[in-house]
C-alpha positions as CSV (number, residue, x, y, z in Angstrom):
1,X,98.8,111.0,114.2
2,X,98.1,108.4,112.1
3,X,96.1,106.6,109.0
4,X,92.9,106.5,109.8
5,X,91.1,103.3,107.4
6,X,87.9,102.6,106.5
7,X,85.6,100.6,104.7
8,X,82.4,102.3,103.3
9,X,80.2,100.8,100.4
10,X,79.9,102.1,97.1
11,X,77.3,104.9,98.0
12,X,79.4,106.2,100.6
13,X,77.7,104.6,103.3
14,X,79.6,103.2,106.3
15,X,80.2,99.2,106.3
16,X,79.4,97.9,109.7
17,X,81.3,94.5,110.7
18,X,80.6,92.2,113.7
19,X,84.3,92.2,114.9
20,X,87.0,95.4,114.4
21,X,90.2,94.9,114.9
22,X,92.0,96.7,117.6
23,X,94.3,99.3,115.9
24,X,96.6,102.3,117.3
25,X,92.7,103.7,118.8
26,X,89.7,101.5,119.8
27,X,86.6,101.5,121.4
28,X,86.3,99.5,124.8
29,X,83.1,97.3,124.7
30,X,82.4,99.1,120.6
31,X,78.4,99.1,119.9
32,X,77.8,95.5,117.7
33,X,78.2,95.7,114.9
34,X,80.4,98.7,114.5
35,X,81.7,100.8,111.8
36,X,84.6,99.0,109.8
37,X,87.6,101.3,111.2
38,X,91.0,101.0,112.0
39,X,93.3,103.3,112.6
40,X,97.4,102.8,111.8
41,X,100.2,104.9,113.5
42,X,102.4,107.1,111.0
43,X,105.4,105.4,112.5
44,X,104.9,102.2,110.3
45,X,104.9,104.1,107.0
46,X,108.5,103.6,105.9
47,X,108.0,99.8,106.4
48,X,104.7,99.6,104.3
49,X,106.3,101.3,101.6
50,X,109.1,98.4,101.6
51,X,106.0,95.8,101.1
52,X,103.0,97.6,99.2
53,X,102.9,99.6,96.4
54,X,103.9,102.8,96.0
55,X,102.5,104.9,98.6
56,X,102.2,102.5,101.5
57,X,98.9,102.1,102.8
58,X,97.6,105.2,101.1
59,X,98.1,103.2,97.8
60,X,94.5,101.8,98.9
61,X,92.3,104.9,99.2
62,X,89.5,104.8,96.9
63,X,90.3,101.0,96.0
64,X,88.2,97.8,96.0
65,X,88.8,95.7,99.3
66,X,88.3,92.7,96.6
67,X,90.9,94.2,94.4
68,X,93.6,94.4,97.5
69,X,93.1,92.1,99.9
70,X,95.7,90.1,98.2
71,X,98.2,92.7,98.3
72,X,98.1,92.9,102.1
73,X,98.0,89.2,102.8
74,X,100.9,88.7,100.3
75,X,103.2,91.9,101.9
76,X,102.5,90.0,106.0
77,X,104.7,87.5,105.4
78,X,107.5,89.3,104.0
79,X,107.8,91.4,107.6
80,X,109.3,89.8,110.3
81,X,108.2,88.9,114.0
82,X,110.0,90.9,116.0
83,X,107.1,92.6,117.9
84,X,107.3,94.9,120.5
85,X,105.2,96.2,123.6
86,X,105.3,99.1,122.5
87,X,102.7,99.7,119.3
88,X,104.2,103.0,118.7
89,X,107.5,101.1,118.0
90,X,108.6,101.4,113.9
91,X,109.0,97.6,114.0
92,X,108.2,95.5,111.1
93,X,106.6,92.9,113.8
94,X,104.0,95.8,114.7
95,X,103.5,97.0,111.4
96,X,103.3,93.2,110.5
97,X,100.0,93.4,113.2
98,X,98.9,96.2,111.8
99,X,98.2,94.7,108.3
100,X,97.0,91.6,109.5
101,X,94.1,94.0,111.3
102,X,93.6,95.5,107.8
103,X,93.3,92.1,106.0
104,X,90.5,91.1,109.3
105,X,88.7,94.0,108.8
106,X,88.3,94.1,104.6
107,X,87.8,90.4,104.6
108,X,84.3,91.1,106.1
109,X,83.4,93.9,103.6
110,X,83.7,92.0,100.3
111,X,82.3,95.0,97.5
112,X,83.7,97.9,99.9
113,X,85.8,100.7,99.5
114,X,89.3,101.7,101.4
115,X,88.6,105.4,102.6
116,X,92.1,106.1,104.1
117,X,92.7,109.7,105.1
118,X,95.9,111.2,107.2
């Protein structure tokens, strides 16, 4: 189980991006471009609520990307580097990836909307 985020435009409709960032759950060889998806292990929540707002990543749902992009790229350097093998792994390196895969993904959907559901 997880956080599953997405990007969609103001009408609803999905964004589609030319890269996605590999997340807990990918697509091998994902149709181009491809919906603007990425999907977050629960494990990482108690470390995104020591660097985002209140909530952790579900402080973005329903948000502008423009509005919070700076919020992610300012919380990734304040986690450390120890990453492990393991993705499932509560580290604050992996949760570290995991938000620089958010900050990939909404910095090619400029006017879109974080749909985060869990």
């Amino acid at each position: 189980m997880g956080y599953s985020c997405s990007i969609r435009h103001k009408d609803g409709s999905e964004y589609k991006v030319a890269m996605n960032p590999i997340g807990g759950t990918y697509m091998v060889n994902p149709p181009v471009p491809t919906e603007a998806w990425f999907s977050i292990t629960f494990n990482y929540c108690r470390i995104f609520e020591k660097v985002l707002p209140e909530g952790g990543i579900k402080f973005f749902n329903g948000k502008s990307v423009d509005d919070t992009l700076n919020i992610i790229r300012e919380a990734i350097p304040k986690l450390k580097d120890d990453y492990s093998d393991n993705y499932w792994e509560a580290t604050e390196g992996n949760a570290k990836l995991a938000l620089q895969g958010l900050a990939l993904l909404a910095a090619q959907c400029p006017g879109g909307i974080w749909d985060i559901s869990w």
